[in-house]
N, C-alpha and C positions, 0 to 999 in steps of 0.2 A: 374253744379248746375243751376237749370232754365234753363233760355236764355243765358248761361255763355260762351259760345262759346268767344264771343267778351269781356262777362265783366270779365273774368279772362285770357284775354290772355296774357296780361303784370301781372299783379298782381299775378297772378302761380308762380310766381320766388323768391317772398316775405310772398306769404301768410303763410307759418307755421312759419315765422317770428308774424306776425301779429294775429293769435293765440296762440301766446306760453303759453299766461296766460290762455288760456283755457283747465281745466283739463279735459282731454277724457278718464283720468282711472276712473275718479268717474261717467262720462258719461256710460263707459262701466258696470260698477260697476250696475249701476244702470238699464239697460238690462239687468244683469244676476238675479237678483231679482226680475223684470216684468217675467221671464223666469222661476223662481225656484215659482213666487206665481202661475201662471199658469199652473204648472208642466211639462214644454214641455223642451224638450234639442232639438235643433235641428242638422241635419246632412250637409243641403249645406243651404246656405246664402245667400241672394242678399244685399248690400250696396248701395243705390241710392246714389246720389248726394255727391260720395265717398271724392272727391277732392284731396286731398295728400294722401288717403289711412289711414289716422291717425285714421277713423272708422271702417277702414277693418281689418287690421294686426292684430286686440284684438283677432277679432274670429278664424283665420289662427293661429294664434299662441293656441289654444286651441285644432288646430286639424279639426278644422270645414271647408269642401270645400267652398271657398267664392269665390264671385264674387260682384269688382268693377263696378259701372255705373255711369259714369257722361258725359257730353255733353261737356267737355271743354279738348279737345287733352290735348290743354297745362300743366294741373292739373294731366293728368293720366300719362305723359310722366314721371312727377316726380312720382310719386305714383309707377309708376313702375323699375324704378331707386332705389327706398327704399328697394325693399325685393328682389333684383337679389340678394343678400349679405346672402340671407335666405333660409332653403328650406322650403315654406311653400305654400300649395297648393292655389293659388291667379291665377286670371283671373281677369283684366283689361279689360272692354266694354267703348266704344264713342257710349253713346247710350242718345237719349231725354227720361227721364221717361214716357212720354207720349204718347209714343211706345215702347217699353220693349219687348225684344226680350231674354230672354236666350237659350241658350246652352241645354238645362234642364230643367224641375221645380226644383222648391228649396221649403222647407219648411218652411223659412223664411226669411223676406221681409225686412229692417228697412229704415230710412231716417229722419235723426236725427239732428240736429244744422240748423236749418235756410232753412234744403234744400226744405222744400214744398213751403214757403212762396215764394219761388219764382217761381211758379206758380203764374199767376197774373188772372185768371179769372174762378170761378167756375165750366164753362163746362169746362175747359184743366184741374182742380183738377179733376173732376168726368170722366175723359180721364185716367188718373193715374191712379185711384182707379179699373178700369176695367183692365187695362193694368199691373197691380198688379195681380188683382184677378185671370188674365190668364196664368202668369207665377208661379203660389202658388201651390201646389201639394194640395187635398185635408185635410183638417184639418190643413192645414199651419197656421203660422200668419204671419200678418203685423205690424209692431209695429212705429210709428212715431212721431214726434213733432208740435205743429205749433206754432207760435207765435203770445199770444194775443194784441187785441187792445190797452188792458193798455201798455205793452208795449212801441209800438208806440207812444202811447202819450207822455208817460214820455221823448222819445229821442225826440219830436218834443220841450217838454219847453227847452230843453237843448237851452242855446245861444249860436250864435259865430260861430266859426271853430275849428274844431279840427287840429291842426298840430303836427306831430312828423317832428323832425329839427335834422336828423343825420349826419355825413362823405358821409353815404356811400349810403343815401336819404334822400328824403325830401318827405311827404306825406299830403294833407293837404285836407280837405272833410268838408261838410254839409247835413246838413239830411231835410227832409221836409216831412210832415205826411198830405196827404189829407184826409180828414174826409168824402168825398164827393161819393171816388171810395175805400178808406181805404188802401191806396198805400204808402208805405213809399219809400221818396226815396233819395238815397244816391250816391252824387256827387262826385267825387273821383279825385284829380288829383295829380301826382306825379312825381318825377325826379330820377332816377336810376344811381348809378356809375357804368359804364359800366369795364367790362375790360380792356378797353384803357383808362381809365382814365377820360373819358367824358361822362357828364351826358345824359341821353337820358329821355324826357320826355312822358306822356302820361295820358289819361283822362278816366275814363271810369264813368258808371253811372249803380247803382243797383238799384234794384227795387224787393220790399217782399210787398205780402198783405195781410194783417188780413181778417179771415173767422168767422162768429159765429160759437159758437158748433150746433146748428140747422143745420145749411148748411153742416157742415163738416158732422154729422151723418145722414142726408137724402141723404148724396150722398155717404157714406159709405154703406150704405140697400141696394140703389139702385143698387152701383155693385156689391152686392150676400154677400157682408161680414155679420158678426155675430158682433157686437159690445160685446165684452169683458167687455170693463168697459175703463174708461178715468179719467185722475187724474192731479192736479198739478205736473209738474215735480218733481220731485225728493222726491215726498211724494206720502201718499198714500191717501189725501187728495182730495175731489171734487174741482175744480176748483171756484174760485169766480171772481169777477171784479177783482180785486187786482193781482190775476198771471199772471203774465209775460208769461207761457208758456205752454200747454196743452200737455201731452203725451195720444196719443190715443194705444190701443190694439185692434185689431180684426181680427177674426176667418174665415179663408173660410172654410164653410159649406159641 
């Protein structure tokens, strides 16, 4: 995910821990509806910024050849430990979105929960979107999230620290919203019971940036896509100040 190399190489071993409350069938649910209003089914898949696989398996289990991509060994290591148990046609990539290499084109693209935002500077988004558009078979989509400014702002009035205080760790983090470079960034440190019994600490720091929809769709055109249409998440509604969270769609041409 991003620059995840480093920021999920401890935290790979806890993270589906640390999303359990996030529902990925209503996530998935709601791709196959962006999917059914567009009329397109597609044949092979690409999952950016896959992390545990918990974006990938939906479409494999439908049948659809997929292919994981994230930049963080650590995260595919599990990912691919999940579906040896399975036969489902999955390919696991240690690739930077930012260079995108498949095997194949694929007819669709997606990168969904968090994973663009960590790209932190508009030419390496507008690196992606080309880097996308050259692994997309023609009439492909792309289909992804980003997350807005409001957002951001809302977790920067949050005060304090967040801590979870368990047996088997202890997690505890701060967030901080630059207004300036539109960077949020989130401090992370934690302590892991190890299998011998002893905790093992470590620190790591994330970093997501907010893009206007201006920037995102001038550098959508510019690498060859077709803007489809872009909505609040999980509606079919235009996006206002107010959403948390933009789903774009678009078309190579």
């Amino acid at each position: 995910m991003g620059e995840a190399q480093k920021e999920y190489q401890e935290l790979a071993n806890i993270y589906d821990y640390l999303v359990a409350e996030i529902d990925y069938d209503d996530w998935f649910k709601y791709i196959q509806k962006i999917l059914d209003k567009i009329d397109f089914q597609p044949n092979k898949v690409a999952d950016l910024a896959c992390g545990t696989g918990k974006t990938t398996i939906p479409f494999a289990k439908l049948g659809i050849k997929s292919y994981g991509v994230d930049i963080s060994k650590d995260m595919l290591e599990i990912a691919d430990e999940k579906v040896k148990a399975f036969d489902m046609d999955i390919t696991f990539l240690k690739q930077d979105m930012k260079e995108l290499s498949l095997p194949e084109e694929v007819d669709l693209v997606v990168c969904y929960h968090d994973g663009m935002n960590y790209i932190l500077s508009l030419g390496e988004l507008s690196k992606v979107f080309s880097s996308v558009y050259n692994n997309l078979a023609d009439g492909g989509y792309f289909i992804f999230d980003l997350n807005s400014v409001n957002r951001f702002q809302e977790a920067e009035e949050e005060e304090g620290v967040t801590i979870i205080d368990e047996e088997e760790r202890f997690l505890a983090w701060q967030t901080d919203y630059d207004p300036l470079t539109d960077i949020w960034t989130i401090d992370l440190t934690g302590f892991i019971k190890g299998e011998d019994g002893l905790y093992q600490r470590f620190k790591e720091v994330h970093k997501e940036k907010h893009y206007s929809e201006g920037d995102v769709l001038m550098a959508l055109r510019k690498a060859g896509f077709k803007v489809v249409d872009y909505y609040e998440a999980f509606t079919w509604q235009k996006p206002s100040y107010n959403s948390s969270r933009i789903m774009y769609i678009v078309e190579k041409n």
